[in-house]
C-alpha positions as CSV (number, residue, x, y, z in Angstrom):
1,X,30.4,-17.3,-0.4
2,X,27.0,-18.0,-1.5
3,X,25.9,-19.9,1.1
4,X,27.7,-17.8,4.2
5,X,25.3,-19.4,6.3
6,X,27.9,-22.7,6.7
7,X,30.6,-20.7,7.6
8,X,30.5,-21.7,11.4
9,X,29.4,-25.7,10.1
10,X,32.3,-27.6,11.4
11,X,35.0,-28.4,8.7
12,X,34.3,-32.7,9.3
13,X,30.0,-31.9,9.8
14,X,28.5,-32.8,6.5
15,X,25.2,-30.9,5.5
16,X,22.5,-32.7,6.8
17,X,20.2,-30.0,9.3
18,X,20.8,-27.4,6.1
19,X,19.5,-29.5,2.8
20,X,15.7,-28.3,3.5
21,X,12.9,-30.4,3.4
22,X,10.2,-28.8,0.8
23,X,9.1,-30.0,-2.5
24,X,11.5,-29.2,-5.0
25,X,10.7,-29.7,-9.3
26,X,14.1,-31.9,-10.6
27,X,14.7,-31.6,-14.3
28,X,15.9,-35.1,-16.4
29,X,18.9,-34.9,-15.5
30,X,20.3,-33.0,-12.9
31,X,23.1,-34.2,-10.4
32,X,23.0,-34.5,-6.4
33,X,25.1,-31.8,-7.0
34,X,22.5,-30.0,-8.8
35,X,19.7,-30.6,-6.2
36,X,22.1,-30.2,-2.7
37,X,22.9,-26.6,-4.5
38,X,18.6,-26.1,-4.6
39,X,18.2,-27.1,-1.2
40,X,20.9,-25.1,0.3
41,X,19.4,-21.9,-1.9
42,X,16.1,-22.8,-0.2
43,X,17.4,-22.8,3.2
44,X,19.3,-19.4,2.6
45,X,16.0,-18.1,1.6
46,X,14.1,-19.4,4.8
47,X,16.8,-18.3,7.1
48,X,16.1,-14.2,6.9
49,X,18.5,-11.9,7.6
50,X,15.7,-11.1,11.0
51,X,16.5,-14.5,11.8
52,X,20.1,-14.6,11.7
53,X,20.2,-11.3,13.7
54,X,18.8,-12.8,16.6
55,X,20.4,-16.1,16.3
56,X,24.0,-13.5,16.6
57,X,22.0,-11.6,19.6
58,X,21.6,-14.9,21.3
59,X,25.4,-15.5,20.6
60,X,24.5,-19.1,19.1
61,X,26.2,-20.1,15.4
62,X,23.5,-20.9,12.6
63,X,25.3,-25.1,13.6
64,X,24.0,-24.6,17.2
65,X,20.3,-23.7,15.6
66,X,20.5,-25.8,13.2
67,X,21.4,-28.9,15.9
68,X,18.5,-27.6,17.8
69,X,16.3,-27.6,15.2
70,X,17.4,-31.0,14.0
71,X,16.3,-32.6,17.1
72,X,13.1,-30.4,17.7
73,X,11.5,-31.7,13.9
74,X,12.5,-35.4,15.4
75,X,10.7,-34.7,18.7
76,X,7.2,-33.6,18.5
77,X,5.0,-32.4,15.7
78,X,3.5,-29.2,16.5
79,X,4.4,-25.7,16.4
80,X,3.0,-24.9,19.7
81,X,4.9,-28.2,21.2
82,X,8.0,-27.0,19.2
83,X,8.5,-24.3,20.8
84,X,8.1,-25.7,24.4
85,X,10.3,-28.0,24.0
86,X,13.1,-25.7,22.4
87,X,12.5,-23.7,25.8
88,X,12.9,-27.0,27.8
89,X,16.0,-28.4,25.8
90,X,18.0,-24.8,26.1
91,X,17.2,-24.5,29.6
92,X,18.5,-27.7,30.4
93,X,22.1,-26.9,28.6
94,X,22.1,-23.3,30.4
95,X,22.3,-25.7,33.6
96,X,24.6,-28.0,32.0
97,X,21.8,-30.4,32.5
98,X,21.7,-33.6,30.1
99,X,19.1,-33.6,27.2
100,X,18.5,-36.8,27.0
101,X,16.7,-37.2,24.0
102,X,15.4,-40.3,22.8
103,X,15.6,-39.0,19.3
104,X,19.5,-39.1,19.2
105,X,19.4,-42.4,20.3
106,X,17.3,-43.7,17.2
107,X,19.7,-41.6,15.3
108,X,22.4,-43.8,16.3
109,X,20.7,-47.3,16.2
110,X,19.1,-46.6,13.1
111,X,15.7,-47.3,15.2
112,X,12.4,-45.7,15.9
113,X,11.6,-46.3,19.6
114,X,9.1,-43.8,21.1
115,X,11.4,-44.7,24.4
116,X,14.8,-45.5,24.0
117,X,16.5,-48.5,25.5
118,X,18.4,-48.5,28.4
119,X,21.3,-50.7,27.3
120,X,21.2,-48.1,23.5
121,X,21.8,-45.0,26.2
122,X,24.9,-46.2,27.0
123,X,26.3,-46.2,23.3
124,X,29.3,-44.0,23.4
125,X,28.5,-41.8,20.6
126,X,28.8,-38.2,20.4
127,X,25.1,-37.8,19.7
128,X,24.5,-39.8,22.8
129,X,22.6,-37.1,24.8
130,X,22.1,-39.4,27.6
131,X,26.1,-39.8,28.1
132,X,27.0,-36.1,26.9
133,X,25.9,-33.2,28.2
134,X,24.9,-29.8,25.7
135,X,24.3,-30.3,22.0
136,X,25.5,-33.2,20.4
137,X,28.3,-33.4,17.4
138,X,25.8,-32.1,14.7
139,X,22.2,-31.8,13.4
140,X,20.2,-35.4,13.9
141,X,17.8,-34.3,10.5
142,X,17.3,-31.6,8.2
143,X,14.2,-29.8,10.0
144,X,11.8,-27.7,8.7
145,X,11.4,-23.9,9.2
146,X,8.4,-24.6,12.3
147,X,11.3,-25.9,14.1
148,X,14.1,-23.9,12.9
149,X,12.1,-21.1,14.2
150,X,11.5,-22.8,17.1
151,X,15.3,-22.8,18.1
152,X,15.4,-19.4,17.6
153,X,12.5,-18.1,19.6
154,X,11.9,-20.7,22.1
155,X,9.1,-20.6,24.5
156,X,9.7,-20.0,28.5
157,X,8.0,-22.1,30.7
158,X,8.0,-24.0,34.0
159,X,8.4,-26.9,32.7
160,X,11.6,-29.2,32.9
161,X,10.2,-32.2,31.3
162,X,8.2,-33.7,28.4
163,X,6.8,-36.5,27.2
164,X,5.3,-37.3,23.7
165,X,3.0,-40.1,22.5
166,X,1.1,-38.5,19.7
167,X,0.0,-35.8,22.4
168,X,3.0,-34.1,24.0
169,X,2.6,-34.4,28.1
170,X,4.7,-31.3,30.1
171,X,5.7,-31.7,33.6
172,X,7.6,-28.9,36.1
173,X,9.0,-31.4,38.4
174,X,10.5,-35.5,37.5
175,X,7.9,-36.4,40.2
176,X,5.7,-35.0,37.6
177,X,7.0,-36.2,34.7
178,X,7.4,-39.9,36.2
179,X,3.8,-39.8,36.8
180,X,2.9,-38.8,33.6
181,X,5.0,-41.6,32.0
182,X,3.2,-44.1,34.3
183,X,0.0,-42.5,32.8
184,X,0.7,-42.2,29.2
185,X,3.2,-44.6,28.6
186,X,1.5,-48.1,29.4
């Protein structure tokens, strides 16, 4: 198989997380078909065969990075912050801890709240990371490589939490983190 990299994709999961954001050149024309087919080539390029070998090591599937990755790109913006977060996010499901990300909540409602609402984390969906604990049912986005590598090689910190408004905020404890939010979010 050309692209063996979907091979542990669920059968039902479509391909958004592996159609990879870039700048492609599209001739008169060519099909969806046509351009899916260059976007999945691109991503089997990105992914290196260095890459997939620790992705194995780590005993995740390509899905699990590519999930990861989905919600990382949706998150925060920089690579430095990407790879925090990653740490944060896979530390919390080592725990069984929920994610709760605010991204897969706007994924559901279609919205773009920096904070998601209360009554929206109660939407029983299986992106829901509020109401579900570990990774949700599939990728969120289709991220770029900063955050795909960021899945791969997270970051280990002390930190727990994390808030972003433009400038990402860290805290260790939710004493922490509730401050900050006092802070930064008014």
């Amino acid at each position: 198989n050309k692209f063996d990299f979907l091979s542990d994709k669920p059968k039902k999961a479509g391909l958004e997380g592996y159609l990879f954001p870039d700048t492609y050149e599209i001739g008169k024309g060519e099909t969806c078909e046509d351009i899916s087919i260059a976007m999945l080539s691109n991503f089997n390029r990105k992914l290196t065969p260095e890459m997939r070998t620790e992705i194995k090591s780590q005993e995740r599937s390509i899905f699990d990075i590519v999930t990861m990755a989905s919600m990382i790109e949706k998150e925060v913006r920089t690579v430095d912050d990407k790879k925090i977060v990653s740490g944060i996010l896979w530390k919390r499901i080592a725990i069984d801890m929920p994610l709760q990300l605010d991204a897969t909540i706007n994924y559901i409602t279609g919205k773009s709240d920096p904070s998601a609402l209360i009554k929206d984390t109660k939407i029983d969906s299986p992106y829901n990371t509020y109401k579900y604990r570990g990774l949700p049912k599939g990728p969120i986005s289709n991220p770029g490589i900063n955050s795909i590598k960021a899945a791969i090689y997270p970051k280990t910190t002390k930190y727990w939490y994390y808030l972003s408004n433009g400038k990402t905020i860290f805290s260790e404890t939710f004493e922490q983190h509730n401050a900050a939010k006092a802070k930064y979010l008014q």
